[in-house]
N, CA, C and O atoms as CSV, one atom per row, in Angstrom:
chain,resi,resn,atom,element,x,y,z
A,1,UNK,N,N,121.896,86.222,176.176
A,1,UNK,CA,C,122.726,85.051,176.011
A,1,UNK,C,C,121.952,83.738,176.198
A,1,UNK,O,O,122.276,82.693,175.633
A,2,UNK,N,N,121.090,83.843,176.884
A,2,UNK,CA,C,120.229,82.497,177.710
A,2,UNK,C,C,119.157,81.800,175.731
A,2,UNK,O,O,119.039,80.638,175.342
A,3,UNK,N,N,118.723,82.899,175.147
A,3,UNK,CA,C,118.268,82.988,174.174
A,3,UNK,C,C,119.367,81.875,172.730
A,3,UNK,O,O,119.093,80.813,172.171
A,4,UNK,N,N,120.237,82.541,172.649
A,4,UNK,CA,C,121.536,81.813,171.867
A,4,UNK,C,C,121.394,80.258,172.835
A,4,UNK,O,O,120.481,79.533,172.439
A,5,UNK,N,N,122.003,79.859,173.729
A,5,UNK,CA,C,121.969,79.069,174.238
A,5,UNK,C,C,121.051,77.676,173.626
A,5,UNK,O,O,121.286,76.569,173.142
A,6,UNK,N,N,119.706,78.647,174.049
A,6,UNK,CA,C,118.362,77.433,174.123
A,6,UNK,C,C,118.332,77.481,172.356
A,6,UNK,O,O,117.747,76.622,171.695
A,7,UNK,N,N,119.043,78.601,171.779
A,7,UNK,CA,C,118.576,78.305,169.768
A,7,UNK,C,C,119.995,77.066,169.397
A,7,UNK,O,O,119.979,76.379,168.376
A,8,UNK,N,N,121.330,76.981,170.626
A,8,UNK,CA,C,121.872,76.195,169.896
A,8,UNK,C,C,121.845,74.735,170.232
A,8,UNK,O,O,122.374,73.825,169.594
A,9,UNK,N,N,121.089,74.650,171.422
A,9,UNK,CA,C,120.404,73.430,171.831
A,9,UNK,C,C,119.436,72.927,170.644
A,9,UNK,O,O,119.651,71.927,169.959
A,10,UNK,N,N,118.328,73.798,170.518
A,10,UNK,CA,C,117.335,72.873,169.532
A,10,UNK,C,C,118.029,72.649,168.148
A,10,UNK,O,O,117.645,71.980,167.188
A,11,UNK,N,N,119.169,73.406,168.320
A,11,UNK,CA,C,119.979,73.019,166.176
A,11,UNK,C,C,120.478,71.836,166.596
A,11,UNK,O,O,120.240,70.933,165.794
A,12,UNK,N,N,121.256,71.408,167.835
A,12,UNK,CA,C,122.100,70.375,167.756
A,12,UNK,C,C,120.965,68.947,168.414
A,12,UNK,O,O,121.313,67.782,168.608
A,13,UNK,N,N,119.940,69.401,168.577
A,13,UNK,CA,C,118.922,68.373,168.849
A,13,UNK,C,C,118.460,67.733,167.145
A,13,UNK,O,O,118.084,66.593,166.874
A,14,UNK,N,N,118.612,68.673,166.387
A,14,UNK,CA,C,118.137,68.026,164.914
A,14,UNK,C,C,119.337,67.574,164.508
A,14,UNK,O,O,119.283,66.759,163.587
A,15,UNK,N,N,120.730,67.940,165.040
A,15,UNK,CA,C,122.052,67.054,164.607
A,15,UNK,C,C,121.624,65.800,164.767
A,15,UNK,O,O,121.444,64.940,163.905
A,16,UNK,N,N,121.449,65.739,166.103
A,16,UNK,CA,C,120.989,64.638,166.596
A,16,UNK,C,C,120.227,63.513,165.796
A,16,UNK,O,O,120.588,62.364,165.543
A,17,UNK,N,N,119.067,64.183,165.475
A,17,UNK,CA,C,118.307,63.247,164.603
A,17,UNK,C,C,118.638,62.641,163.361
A,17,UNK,O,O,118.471,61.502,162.925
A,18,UNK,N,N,119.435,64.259,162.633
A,18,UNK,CA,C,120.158,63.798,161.315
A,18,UNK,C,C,120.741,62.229,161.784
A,18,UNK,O,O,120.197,61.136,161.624
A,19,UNK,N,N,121.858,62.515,162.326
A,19,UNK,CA,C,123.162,61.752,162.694
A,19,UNK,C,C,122.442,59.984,163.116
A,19,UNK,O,O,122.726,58.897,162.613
A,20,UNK,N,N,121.451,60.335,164.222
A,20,UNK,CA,C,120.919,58.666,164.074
A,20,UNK,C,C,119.959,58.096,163.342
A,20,UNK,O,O,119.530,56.968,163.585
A,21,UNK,N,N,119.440,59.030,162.136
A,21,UNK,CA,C,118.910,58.282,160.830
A,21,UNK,C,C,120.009,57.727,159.966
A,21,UNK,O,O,119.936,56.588,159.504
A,22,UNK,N,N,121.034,58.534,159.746
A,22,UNK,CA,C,122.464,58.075,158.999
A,22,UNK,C,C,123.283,57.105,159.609
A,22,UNK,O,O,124.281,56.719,159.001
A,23,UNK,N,N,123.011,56.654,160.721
A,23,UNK,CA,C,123.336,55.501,161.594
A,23,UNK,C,C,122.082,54.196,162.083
A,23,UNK,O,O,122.210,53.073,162.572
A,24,UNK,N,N,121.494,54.601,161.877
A,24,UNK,CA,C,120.483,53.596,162.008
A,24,UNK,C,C,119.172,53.218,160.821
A,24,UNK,O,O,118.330,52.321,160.820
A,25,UNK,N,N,119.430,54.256,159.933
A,25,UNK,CA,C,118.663,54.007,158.867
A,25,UNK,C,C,117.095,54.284,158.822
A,25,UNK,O,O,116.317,54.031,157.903
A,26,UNK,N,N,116.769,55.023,160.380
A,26,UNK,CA,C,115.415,55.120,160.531
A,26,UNK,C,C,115.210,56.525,161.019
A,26,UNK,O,O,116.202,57.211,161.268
A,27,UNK,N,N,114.052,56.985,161.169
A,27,UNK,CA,C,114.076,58.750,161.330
A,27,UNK,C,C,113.034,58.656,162.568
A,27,UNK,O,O,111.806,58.578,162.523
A,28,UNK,N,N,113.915,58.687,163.704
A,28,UNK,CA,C,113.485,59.054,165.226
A,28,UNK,C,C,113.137,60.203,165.868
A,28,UNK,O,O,113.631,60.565,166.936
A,29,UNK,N,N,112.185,60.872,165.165
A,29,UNK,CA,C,112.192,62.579,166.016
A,29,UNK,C,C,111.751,62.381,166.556
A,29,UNK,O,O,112.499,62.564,167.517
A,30,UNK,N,N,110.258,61.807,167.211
A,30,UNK,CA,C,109.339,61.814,168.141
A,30,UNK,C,C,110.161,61.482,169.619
A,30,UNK,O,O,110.028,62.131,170.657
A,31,UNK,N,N,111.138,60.162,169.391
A,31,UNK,CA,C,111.649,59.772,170.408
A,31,UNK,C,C,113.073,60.895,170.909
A,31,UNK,O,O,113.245,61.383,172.026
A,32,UNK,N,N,113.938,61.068,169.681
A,32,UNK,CA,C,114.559,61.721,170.277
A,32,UNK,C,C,114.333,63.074,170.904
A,32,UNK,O,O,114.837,63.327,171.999
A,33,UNK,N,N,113.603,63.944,170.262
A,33,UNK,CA,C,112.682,65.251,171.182
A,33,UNK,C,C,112.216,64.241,172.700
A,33,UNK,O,O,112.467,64.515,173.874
A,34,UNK,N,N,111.720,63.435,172.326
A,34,UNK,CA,C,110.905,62.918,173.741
A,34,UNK,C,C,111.987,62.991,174.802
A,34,UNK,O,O,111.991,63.741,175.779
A,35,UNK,N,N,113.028,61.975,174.414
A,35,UNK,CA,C,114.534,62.468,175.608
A,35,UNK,C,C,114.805,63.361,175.688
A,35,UNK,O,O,115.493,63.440,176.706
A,36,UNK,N,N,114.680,64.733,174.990
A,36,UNK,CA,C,115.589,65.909,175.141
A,36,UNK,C,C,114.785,66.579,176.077
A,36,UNK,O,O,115.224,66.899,177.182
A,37,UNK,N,N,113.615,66.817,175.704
A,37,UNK,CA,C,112.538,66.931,177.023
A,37,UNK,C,C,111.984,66.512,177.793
A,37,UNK,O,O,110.970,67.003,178.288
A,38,UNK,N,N,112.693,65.135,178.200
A,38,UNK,CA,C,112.406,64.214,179.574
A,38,UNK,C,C,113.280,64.938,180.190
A,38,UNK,O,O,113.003,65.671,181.139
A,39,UNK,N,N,114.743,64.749,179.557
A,39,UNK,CA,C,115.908,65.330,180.697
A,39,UNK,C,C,115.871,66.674,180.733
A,39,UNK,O,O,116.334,67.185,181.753
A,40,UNK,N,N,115.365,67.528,179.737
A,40,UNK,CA,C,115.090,68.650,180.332
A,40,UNK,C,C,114.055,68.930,181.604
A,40,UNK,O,O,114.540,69.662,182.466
A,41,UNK,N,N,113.086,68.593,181.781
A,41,UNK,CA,C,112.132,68.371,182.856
A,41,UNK,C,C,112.837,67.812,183.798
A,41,UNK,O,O,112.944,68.538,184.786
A,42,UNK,N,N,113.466,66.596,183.890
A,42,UNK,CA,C,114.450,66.417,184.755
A,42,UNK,C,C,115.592,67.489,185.828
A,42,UNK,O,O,115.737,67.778,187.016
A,43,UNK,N,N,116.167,67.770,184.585
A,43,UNK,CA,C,116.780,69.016,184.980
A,43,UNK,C,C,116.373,70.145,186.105
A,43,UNK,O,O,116.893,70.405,187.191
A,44,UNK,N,N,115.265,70.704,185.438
A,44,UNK,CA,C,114.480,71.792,185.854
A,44,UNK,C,C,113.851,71.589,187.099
A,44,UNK,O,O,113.687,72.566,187.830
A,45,UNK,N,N,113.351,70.110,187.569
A,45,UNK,CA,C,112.755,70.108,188.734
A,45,UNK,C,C,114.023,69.766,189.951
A,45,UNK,O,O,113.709,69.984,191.121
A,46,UNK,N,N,115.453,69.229,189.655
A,46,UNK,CA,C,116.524,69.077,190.109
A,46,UNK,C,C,116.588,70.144,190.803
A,46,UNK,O,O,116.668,70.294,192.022
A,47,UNK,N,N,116.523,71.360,189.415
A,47,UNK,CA,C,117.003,72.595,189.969
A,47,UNK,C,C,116.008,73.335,191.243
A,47,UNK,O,O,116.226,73.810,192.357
A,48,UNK,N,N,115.328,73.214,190.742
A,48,UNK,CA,C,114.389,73.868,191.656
A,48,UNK,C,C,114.256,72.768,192.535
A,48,UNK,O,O,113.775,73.457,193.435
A,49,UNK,N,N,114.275,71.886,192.919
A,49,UNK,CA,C,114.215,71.529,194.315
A,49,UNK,C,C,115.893,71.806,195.265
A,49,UNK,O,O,116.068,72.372,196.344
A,50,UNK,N,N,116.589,71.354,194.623
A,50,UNK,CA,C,117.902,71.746,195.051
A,50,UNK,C,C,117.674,73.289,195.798
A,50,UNK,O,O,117.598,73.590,196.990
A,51,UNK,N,N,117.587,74.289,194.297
A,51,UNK,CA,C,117.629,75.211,195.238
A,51,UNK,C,C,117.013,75.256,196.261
A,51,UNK,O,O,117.796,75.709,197.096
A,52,UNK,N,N,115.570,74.953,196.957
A,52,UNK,CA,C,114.771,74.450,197.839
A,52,UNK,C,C,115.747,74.040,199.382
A,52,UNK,O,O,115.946,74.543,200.488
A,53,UNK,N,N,116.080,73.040,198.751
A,53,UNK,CA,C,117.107,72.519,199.770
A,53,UNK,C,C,118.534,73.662,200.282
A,53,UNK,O,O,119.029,73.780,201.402
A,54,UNK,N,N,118.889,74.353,199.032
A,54,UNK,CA,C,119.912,75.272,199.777
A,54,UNK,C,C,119.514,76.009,200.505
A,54,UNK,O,O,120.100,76.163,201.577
A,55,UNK,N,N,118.021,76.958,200.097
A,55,UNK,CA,C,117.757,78.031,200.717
A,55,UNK,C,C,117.161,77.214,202.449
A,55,UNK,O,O,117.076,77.963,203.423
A,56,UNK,N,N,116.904,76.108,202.560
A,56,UNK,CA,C,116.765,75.229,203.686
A,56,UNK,C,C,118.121,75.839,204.680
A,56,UNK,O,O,118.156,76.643,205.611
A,57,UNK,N,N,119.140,75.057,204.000
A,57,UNK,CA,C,120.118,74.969,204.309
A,57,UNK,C,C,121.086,76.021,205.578
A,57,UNK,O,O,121.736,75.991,206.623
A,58,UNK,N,N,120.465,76.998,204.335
A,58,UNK,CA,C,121.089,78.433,205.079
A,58,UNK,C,C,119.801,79.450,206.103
A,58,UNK,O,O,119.984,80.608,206.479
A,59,UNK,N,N,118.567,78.619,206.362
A,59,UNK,CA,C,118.037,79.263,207.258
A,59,UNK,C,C,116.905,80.345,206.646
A,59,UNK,O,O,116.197,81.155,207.244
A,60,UNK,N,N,116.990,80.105,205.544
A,60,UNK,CA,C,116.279,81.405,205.266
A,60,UNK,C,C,114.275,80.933,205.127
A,60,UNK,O,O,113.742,79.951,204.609
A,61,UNK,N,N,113.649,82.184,205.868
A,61,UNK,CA,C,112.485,82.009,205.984
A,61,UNK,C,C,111.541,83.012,205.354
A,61,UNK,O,O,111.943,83.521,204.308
A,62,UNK,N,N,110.599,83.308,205.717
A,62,UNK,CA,C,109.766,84.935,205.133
A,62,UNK,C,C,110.516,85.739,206.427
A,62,UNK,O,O,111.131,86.783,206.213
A,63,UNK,N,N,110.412,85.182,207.735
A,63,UNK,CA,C,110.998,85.972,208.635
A,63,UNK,C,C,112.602,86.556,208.946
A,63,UNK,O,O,112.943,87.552,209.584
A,64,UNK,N,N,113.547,85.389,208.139
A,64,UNK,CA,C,115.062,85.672,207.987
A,64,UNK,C,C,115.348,86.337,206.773
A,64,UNK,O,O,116.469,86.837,206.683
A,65,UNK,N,N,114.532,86.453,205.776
A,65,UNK,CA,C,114.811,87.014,204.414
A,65,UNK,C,C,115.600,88.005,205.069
A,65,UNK,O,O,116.312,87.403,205.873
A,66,UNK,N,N,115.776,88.978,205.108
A,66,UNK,CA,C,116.617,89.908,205.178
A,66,UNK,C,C,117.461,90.152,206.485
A,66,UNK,O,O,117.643,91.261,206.987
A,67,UNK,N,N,118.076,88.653,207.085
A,67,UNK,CA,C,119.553,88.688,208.306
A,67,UNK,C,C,120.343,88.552,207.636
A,67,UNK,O,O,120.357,87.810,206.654
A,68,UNK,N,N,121.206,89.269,208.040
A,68,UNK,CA,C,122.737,89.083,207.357
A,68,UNK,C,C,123.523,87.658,207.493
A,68,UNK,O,O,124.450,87.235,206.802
A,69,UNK,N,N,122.948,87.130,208.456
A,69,UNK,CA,C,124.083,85.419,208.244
A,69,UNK,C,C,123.013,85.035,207.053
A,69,UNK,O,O,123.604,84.987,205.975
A,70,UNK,N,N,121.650,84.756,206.943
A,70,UNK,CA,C,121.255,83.968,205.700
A,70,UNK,C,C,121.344,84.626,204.584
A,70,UNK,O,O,120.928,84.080,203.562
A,71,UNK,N,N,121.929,85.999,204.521
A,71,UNK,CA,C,121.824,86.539,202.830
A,71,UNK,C,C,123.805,86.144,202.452
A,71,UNK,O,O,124.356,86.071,201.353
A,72,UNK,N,N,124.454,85.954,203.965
A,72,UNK,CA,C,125.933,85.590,203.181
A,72,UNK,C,C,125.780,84.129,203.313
A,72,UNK,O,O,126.772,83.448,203.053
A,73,UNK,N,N,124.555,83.471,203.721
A,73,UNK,CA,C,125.132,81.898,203.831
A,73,UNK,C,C,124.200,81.442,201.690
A,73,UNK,O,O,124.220,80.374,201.078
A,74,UNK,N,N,123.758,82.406,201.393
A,74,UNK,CA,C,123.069,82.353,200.273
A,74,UNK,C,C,124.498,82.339,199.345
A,74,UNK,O,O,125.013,81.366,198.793
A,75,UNK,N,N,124.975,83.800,199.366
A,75,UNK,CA,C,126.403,83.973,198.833
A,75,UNK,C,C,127.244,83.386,199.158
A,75,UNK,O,O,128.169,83.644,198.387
A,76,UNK,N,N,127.682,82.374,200.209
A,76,UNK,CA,C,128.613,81.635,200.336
A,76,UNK,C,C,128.092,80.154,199.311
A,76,UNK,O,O,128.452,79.828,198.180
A,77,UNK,N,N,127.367,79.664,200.025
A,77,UNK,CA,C,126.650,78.689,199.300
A,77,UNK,C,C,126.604,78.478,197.361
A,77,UNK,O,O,126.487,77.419,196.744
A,78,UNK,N,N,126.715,79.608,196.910
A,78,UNK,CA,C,126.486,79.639,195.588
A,78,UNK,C,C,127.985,79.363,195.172
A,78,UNK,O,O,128.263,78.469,194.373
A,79,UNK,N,N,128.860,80.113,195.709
A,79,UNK,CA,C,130.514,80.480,195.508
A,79,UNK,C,C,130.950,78.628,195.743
A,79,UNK,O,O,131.617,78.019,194.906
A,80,UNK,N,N,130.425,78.001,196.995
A,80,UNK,CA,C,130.875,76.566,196.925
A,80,UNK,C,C,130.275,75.428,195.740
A,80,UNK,O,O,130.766,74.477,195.132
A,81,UNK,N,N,129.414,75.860,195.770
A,81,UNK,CA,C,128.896,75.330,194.305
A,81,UNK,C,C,129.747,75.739,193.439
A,81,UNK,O,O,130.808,75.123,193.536
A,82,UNK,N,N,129.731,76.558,192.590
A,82,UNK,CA,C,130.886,76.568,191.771
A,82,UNK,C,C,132.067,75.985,191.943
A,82,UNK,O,O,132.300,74.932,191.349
A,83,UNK,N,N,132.845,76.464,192.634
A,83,UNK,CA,C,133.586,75.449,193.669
A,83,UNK,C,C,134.071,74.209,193.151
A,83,UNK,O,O,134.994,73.899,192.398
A,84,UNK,N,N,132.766,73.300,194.065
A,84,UNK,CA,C,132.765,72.209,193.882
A,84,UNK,C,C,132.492,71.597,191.580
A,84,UNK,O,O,132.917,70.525,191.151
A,85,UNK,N,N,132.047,72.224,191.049
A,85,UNK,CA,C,131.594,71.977,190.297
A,85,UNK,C,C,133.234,71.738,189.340
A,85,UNK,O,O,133.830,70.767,188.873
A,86,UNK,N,N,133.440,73.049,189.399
A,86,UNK,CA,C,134.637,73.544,189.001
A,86,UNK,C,C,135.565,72.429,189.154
A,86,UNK,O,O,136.753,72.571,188.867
């Protein structure tokens, strides 16, 4: 599924381009790819530091990897995210 996803991202990234040459009269790929993969990079380091910060959060170390409060504060943690997102 992750595959579909990232193929219907790059189709609607060339919408993209179509759509603001037919609005602006000029043909921007360089720039618009350039945003799509700024905020993707963006994204990605969000994510991964975030997660960073959760697994902080809930205690977990090389030495707690496997206590039972930090493997349910992992599973709790994910469930409030959604959650909240939701």
């Amino acid at each position: 599924m992750p595959a579909l996803f990232a193929l219907v991202c790059w189709a609607m990234t060339t919408d993209v381009i179509d759509d603001t040459e037919i609005k602006t009269k000029d043909r921007l790929d360089g720039t618009i790819y350039l945003i799509y993969s700024f905020a993707r990079k963006l994204g990605q380091a969000y994510s991964a530091g975030f997660t960073g910060v959760l697994l902080s959060a809930v205690g977990y170390t090389a030495a707690t990897a496997f206590d039972t409060k930090v493997a349910n504060g992992i599973i709790v943690s994910g469930f409030e995210i959604v959650r909240i997102i939701a």
